[in-house]
C-alpha positions in Angstrom: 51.0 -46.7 -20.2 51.4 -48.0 -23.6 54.0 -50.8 -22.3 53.5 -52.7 -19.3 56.6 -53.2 -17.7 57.4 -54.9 -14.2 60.4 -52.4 -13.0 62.7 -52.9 -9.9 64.4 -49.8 -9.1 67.8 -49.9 -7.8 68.9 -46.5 -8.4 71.1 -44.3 -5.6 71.5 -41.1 -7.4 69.1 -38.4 -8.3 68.5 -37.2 -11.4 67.4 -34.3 -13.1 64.1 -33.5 -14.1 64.1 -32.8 -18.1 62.1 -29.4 -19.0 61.8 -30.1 -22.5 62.8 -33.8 -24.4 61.8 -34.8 -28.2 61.2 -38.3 -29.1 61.7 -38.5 -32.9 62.3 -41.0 -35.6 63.5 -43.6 -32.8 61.5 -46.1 -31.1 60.5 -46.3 -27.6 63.3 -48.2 -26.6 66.3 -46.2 -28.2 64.6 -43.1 -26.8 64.4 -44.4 -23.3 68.0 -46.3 -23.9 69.2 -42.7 -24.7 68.1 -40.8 -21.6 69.4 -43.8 -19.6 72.9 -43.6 -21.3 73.1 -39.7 -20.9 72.6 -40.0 -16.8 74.5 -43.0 -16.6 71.6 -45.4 -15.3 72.2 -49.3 -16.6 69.1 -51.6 -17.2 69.2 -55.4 -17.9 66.1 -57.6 -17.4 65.8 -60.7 -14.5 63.9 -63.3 -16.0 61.1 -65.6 -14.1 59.2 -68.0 -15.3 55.9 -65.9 -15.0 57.3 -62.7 -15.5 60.3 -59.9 -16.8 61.5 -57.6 -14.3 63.3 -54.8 -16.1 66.1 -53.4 -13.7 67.3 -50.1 -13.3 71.2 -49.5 -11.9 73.5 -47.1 -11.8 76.0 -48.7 -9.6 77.9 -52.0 -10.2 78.0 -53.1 -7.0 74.3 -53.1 -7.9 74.7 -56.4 -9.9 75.1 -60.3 -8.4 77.7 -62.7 -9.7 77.1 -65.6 -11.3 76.9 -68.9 -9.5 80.7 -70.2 -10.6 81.9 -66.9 -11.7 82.5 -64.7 -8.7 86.1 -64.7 -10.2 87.0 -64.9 -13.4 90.7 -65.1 -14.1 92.5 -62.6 -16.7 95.3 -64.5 -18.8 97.9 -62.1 -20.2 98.9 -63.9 -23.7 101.8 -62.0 -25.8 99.8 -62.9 -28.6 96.4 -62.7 -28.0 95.7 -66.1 -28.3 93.4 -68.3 -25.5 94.4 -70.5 -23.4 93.1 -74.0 -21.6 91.3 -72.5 -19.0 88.2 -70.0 -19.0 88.6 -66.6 -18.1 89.6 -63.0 -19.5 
């Protein structure tokens, strides 16, 4: 095609088959992001040093947590304000 593009699908559902879809006046990118967005399929990108995967979800147990960040707390503050410690 006119990208090349490593892709790891992770996808569980199905999806439908379009009969008729228009790209116009958007690039690739927001005309793909928009197809994504209307079946509810996610994408980020998992980076190596010889490559780009782009990954396709639609699930978030789909996604690994960060080394460190398996929990991340939530801090309720009446005013909005941050606390000492890192979380929510």
């Amino acid at each position: 095609g006119e990208h090349q593009v490593n892709v790891e699908d992770k996808l569980t559902g199905s999806y439908r088959v379009w009969d008729y879809c228009v790209q116009y006046q958007e690039s690739s990118l927001d005309f793909i992001s928009r197809l994504m967005e209307l079946e509810g399929i996610a994408y980020h990108f998992s980076h190596e040093a010889d490559k780009h995967t782009l990954v396709l979800t639609d699930a978030a147990t789909q996604h690994q947590p960060f080394s460190g960040y398996e929990v991340i707390p939530y801090h309720q503050t009446p005013s909005g304000g941050s606390t000492d410690e890192e979380g929510i």
